[in-house]
KESEKOL-490356 format. One record per residue: x negated, y, z negated of N, C-alpha, C, O in turn; residue in three letters. Coordinates in steps of 0.02 Angstrom, whole numbers, plus 50000, padded with zeros to 5 digits. Layout:
XYZXYZXYZXYZala...
% end
This chain:
498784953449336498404959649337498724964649289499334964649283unk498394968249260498504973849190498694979449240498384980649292unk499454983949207499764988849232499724993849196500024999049211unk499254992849129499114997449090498985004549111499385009149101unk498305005449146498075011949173498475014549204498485020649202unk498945011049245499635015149281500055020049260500275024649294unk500205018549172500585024849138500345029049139500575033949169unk499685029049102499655038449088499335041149126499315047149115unk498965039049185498975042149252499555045649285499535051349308unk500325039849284500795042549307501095048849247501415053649269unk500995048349197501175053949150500805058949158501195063649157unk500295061049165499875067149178500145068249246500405073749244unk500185066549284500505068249357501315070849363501585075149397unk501485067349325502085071049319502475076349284503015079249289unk501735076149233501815083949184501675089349232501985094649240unk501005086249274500755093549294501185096749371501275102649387unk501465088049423501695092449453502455094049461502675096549513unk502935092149396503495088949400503785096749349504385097749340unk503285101349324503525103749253504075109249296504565111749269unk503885110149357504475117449344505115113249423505465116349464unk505065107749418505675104349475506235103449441506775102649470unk506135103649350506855102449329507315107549311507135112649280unk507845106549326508485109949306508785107649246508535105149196unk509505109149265510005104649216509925096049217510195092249177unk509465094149275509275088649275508765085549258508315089749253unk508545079549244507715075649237507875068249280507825062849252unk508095068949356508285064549360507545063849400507335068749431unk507075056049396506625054049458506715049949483506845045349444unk506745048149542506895040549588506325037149619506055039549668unk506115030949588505715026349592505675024549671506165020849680unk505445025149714505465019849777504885017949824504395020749849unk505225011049822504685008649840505265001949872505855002749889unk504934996449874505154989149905505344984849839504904982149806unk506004984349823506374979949774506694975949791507084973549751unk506664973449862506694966249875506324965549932505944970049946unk506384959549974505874958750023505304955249980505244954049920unk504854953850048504184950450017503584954650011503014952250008unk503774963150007503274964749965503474967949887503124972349862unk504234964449842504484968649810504164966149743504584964349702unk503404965349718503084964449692502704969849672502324969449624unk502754975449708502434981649736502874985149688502774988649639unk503404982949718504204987749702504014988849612503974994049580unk503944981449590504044979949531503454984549469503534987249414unk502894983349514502224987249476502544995249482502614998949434unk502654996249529502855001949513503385003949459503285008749422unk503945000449457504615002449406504285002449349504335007249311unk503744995049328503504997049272503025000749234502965001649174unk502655003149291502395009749279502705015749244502695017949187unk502995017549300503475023849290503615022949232503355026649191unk504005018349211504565016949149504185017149069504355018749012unk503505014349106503215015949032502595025649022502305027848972unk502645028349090502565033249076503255040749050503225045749015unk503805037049095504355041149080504605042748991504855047148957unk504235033248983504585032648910504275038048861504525041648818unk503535037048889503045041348832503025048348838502885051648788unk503155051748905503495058548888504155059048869504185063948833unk504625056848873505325058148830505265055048749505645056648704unk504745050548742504655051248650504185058148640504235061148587unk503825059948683503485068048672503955074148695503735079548716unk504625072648690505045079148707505285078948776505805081948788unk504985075948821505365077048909504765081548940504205083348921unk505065082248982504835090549015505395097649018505895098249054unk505195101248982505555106849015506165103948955506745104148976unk506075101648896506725101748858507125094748890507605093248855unk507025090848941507515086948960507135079848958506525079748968unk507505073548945507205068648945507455065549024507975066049056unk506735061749035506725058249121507255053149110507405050549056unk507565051849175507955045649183507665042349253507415045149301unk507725039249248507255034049310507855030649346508275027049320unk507785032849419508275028249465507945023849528507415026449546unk508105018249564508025014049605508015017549672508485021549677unk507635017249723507745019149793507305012749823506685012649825unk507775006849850507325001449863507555002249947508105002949973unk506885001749974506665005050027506564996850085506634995750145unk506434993750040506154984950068505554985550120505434981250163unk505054993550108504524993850148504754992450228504464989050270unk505384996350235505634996250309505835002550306506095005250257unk505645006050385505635012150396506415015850387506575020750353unk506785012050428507535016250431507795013950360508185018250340unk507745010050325507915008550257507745014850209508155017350170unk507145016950217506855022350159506925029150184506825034150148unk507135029450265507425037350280508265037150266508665041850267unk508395030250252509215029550227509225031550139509695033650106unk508575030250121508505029650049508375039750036508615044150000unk508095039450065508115047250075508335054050056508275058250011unk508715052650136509455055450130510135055350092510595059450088unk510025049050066510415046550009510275052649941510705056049913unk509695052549931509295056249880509605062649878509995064749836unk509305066649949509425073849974510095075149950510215080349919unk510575070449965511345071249944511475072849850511865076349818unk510845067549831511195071649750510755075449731510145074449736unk511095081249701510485086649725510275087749632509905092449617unk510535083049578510245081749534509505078149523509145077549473unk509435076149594508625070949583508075076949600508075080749648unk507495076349533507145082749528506615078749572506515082449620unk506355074849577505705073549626505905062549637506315058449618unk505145062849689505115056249708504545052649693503995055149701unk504645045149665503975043949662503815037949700503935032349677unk503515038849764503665034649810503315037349888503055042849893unk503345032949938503685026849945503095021149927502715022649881unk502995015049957502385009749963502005011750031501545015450048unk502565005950069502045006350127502085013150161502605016450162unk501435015350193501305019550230501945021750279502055027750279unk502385017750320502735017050356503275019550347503625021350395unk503465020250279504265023250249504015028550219504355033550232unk503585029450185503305035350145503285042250233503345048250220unk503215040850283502905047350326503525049150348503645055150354unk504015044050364504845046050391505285048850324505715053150334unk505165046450258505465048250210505005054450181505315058950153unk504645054750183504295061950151504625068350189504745073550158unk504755067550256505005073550303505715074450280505965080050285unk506005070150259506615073350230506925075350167507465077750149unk506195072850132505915076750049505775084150054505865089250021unk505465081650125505165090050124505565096450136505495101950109unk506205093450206506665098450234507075100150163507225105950153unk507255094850113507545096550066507195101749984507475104549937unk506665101150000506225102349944506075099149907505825101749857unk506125094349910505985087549845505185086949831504785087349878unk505025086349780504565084649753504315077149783504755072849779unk503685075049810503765065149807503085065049797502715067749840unk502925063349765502265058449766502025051149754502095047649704unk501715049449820501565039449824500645039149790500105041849801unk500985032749733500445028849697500125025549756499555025449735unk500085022349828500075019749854499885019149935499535014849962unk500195024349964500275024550013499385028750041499175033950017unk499085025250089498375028050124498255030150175497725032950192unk498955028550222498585033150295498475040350276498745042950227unk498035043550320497945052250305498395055950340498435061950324unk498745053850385499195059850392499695059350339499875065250333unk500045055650292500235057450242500135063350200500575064650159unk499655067150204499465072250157499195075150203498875079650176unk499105075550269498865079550347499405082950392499345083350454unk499885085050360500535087450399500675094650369501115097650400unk500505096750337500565105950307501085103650273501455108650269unk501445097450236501945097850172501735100250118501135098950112unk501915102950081501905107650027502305103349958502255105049899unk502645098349980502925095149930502635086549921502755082549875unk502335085749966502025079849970501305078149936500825081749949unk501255073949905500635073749849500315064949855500695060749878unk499785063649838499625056249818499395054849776499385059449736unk499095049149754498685048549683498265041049692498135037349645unk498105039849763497895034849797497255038449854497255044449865unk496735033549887496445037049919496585035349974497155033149977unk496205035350036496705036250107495935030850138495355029150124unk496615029950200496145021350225495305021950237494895017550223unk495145029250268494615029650272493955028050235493385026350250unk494405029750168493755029350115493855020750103493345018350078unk494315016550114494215009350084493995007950156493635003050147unk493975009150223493535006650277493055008250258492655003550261unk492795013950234492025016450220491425008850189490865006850204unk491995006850134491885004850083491794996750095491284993750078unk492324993950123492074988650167491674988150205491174984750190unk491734991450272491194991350314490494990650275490104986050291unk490324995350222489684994550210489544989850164488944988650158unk490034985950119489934980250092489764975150143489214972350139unk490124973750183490124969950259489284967050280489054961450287unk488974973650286488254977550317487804974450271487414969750280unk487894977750223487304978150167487304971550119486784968850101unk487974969250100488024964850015488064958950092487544956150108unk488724957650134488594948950175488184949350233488234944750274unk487714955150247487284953750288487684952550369487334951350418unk488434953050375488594951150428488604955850491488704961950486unk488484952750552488464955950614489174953850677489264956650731unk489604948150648490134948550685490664946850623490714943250573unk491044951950662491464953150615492274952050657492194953550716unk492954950150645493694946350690494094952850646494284951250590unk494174957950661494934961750649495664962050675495964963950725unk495824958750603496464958350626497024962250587496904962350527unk497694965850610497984970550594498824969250591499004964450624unk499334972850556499854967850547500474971950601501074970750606unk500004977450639500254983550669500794989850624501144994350646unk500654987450555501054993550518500724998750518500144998250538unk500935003850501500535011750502500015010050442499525013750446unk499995005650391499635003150355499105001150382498545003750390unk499434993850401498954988450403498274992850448497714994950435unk498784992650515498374994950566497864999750571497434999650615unk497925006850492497705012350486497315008150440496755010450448unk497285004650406496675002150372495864997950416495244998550413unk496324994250452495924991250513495504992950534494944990450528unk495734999750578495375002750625495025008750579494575012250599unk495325009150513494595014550485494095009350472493525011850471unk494115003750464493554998750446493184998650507492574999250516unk493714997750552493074995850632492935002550646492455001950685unk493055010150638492645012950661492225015550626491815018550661unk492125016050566491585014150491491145007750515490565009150504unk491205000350548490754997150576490344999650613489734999650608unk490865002950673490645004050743490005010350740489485010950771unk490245013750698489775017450658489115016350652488665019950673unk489075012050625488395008050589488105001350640487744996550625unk488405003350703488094999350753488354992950738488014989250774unk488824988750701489344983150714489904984550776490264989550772unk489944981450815490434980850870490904972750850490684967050850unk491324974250842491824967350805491864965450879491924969050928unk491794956650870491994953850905492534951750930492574947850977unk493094955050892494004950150897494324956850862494104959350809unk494824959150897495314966150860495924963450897496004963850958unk496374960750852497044956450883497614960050804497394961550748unk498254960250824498604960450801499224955350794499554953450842unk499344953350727500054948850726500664954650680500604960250655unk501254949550689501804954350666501884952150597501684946650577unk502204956850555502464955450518503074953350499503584956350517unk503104946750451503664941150450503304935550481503554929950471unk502894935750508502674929450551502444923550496502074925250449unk502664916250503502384913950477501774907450493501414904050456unk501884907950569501264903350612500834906050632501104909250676unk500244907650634499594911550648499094904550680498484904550669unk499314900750705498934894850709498554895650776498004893150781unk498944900250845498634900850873498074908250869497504908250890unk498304911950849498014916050825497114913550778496584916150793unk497214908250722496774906250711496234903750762495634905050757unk496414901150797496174894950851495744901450895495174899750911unk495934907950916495664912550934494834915150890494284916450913unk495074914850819494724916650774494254912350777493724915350768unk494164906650784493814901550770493224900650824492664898450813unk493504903250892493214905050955492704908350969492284907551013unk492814914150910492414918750920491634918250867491104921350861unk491954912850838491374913950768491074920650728490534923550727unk491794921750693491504925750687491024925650581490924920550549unk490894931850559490554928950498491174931450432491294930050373unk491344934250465491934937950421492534939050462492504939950523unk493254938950416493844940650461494094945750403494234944650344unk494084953050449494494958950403495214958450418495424956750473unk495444959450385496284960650403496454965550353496254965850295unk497054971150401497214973450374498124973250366498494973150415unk498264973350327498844971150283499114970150216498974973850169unk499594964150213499854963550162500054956350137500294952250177unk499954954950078499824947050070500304943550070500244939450025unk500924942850108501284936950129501024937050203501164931550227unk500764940350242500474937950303499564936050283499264930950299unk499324941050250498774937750213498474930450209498044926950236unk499114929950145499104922850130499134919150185498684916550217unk499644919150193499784913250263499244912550306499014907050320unk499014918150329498404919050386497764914850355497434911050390unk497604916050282496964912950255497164905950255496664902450267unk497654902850247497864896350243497944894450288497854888350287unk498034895850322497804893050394497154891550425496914886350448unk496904898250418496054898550440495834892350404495614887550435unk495914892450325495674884250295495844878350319495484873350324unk496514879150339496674872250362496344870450400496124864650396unk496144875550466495744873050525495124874750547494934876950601unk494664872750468494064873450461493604878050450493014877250434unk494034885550465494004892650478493674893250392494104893450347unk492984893550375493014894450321492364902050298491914902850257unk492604904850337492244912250341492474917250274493024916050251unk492094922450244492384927850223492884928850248492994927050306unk493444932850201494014933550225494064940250167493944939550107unk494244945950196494064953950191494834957150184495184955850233unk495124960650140495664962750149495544968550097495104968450054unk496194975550113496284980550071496714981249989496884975749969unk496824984749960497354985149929497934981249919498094977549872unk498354983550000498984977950004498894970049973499394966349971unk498424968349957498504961749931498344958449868498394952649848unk498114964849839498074965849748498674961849704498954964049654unk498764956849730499344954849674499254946349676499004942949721unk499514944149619499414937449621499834933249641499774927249631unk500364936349676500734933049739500164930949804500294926149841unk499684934149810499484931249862499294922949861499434919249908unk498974920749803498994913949789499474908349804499424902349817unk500154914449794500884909449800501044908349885501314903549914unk500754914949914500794915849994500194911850021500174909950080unk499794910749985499164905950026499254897849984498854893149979unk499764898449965499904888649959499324887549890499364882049862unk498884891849869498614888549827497984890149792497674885449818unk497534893049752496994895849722496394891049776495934893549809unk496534885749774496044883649806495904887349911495434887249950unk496444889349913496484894349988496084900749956495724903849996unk496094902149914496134910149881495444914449861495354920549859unk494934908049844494384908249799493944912649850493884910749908unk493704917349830493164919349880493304926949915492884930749939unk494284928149908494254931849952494274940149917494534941649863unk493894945249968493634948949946494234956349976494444955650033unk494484963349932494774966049943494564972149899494334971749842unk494714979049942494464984949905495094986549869495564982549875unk495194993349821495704995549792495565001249755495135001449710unk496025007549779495815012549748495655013349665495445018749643unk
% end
């Protein structure tokens, strides 16, 4: 997938809200998940940044100073990215944040952006209380789960004609906030899902979980998540005949999911929104 459009999106964003955070410094800290199995995420992002940082410091910097770009790898775990944080808060050379991924580290780590004054804004992150808390330093450049439930649900309705629909959720402030804006964007429109189950994340057997799915017949399975449970989950459903639509958000925009579902031939078909 092309990371092109990512620069100068992130360069206009950081002219306009980055111009008066610098001092004697231009320091920004990247964070997101740089290892773990969503640090694929991590990665789109570094190279983003890096090629928008580059193209304002060949146009002068901001404010006279050229950006330097630092690591805050968060591994999309909560006490990790309020460790990543505070870490931050401590050098009081870092002019803003650009970060976090998942929903989950971005709402515990923004509060201590905020007590500090830090600048942060996430490419990424969609629950709405993210930007629903009266922070003043907190920004996005992503839209929030509601509008990609909107957006499913009525693809769901209208483009597969379907009337039962299996939600399933990975219980992250993500996953789960994507989920349930989809089912109540269904519920909306007079769909009542037949199946709203949650698995964990890390899991890599969903077999009984499938076997549930399969029970219910349903015509589509939404999930909301991220594609190493994704994957696995769709590869499964194939294995055991489960060969329904299979509905997912954002989180699974990458072509790791192929590597997490064993194979293009698991993969073909499956359908996902993205801001």
């Amino acid at each position: 997938m092309s990371l092109k459009p990512i620069a100068p999106l992130l360069a206009a964003l950081l002219l306009g809200c980055l111009g008066t955070a610098f001092a004697a410094h231009a320091d920004i800290t990247v964070a997101g998940p740089f290892s773990g199995p969503n640090a694929t995420y991590g990665d789109q992002y570094w190279r983003g940044a890096s090629q928008a940082a580059e193209d304002i410091n060949v146009a002068g910097g901001i404010n006279g100073e050229k950006i330097t770009l630092v690591q805050g790898n968060d591994a999309c775990e909560p006490k990790q990215a309020v460790a990543v944080a505070n870490r931050l808060v401590d050098q009081s050379h870092v002019a803003a944040v650009i970060g976090h991924f998942c929903s989950s580290s971005t709402m515990p780590a923004s509060e201590v952006y905020d007590d500090a004054g830090i600048l942060a804004i996430t490419p990424r992150s969609t629950n709405p209380q993210i930007t629903e808390r009266g922070m003043n330093t907190m920004f996005r450049m992503c839209g929030r789960d509601y509008q990609q439930g909107a957006i499913a649900a009525s693809y769901i309705i209208d483009k597969l004609k379907a009337s039962k629909v299996a939600i399933i959720h990975d219980k992250d402030t993500y996953g789960q906030g994507l989920a349930d804006a989809t089912k109540v964007a269904l519920n909306k429109a007079g769909v009542k899902e037949v199946m709203y189950e949650g698995l964990s994340r890390g899991e890599k057997d969903f077999n009984a979980l499938v076997t549930k799915i399969r029970s219910v017949d349903p015509q589509v399975v939404y999930f909301g998540g991220c594609h190493p449970e994704a994957g696995t989950l769709v590869r499964q459903m194939r294995e055991q005949g489960v060969k329904v639509t299979f509905f997912s958000g954002d989180c699974i925009v990458t072509e790791e999911l192929v590597t997490a579902a064993g194979g293009p031939q698991y993969t073909d078909g499956i359908l996902m929104t993205f801001g």
